[in-house]
Wavefront OBJ file of the C-alpha trace (Angstrom):
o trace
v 106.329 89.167 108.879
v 104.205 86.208 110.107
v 101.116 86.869 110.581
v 97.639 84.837 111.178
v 96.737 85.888 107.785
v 99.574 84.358 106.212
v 98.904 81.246 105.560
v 95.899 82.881 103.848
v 97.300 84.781 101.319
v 96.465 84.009 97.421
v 99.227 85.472 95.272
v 96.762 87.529 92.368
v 99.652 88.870 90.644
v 100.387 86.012 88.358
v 96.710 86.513 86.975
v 96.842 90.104 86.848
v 99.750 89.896 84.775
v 97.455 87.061 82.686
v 94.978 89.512 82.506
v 96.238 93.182 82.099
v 99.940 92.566 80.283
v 103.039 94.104 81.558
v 102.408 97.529 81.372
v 98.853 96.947 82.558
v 99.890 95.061 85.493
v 102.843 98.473 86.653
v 99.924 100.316 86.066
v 97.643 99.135 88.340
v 100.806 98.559 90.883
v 101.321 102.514 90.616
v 97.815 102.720 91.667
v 97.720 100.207 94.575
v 101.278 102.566 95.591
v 99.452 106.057 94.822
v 96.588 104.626 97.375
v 98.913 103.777 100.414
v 101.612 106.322 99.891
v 101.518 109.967 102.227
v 100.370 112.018 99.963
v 102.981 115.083 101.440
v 106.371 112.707 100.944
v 105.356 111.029 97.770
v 106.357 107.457 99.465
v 104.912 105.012 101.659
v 105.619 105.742 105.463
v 104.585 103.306 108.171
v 102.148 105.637 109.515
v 100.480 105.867 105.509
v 101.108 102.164 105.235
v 99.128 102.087 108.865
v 96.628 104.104 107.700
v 95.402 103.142 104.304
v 96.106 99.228 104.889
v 92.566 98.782 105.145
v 92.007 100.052 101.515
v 93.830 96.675 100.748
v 92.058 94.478 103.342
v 95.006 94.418 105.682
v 93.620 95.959 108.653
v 94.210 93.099 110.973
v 98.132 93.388 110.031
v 99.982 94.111 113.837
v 102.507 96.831 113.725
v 105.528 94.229 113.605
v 103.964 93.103 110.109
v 103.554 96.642 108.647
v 106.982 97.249 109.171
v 108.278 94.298 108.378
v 106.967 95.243 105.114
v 108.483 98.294 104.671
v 111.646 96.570 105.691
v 111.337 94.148 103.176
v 111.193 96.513 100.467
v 113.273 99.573 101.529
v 116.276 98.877 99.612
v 117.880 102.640 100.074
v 117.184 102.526 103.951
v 115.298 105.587 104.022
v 112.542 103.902 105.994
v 110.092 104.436 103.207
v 109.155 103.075 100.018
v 109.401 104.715 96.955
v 106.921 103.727 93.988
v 109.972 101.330 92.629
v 110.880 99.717 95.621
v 107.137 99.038 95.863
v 106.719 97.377 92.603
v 110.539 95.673 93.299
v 109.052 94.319 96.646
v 105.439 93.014 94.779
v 107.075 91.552 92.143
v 109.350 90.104 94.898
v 106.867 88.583 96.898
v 104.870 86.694 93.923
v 106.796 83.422 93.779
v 104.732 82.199 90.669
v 105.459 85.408 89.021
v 108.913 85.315 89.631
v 108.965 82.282 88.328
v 107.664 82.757 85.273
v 109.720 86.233 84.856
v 112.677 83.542 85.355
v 111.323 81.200 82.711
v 110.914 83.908 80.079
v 114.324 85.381 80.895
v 115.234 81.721 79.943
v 113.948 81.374 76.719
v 114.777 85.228 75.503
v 118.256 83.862 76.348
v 118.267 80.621 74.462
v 116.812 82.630 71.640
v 119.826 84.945 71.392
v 122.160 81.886 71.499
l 1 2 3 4 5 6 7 8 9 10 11 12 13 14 15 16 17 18 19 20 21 22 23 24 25 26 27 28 29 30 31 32 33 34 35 36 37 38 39 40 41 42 43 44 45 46 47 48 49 50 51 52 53 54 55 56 57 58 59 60 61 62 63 64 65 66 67 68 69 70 71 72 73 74 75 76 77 78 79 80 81 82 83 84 85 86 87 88 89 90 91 92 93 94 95 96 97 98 99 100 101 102 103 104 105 106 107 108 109 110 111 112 113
């Protein structure tokens, strides 16, 4: 999935979190899914990911990227992505985010010992 805009990207999802709280920050992940998903299948195809991408500002994402996303994230191999795998494959992506999920895992641990 590389892409000229790679070495762009600014991961937002560790402030979000910040920001909104867990069940703030799913919430708004629904909506960013409800936005790209085909509205007829109830998942994100490549041809809804295609289509909507610009919503996101990821209109000058080649074909090859787009469905290197969806690869990334199908996890059933259905060749879409359901609203979990789509959450699954933001939280995924968010390296500071899954590092701090990892860190509070931690400590919830060490507090049980």
């Amino acid at each position: 999935m590389a892409s000229k805009n790679q070495s762009q990207f600014q991961d937002f999802l560790p402030i979000m979190a910040d920001k909104l709280g867990g069940d703030g920050l799913i919430g708004e992940l629904c909506n960013g899914f409800q936005l790209l998903m085909d509205g007829d299948k109830g998942v994100i195809t490549f041809d809804s990911l295609k289509n909507n991408s610009a919503l996101l500002g990821l209109q000058d994402l080649t074909d090859d990227d787009l469905l290197g996303m969806l690869k990334e994230g199908d996890f059933d191999g259905d060749g879409a992505l359901s609203e979990m795998e789509f959450c699954v494959l933001m939280f995924w992506l968010s390296p500071d985010l899954m590092e701090q999920s990892q860190s509070l895992l931690e400590q919830a641990l060490q507090q049980e010992l």
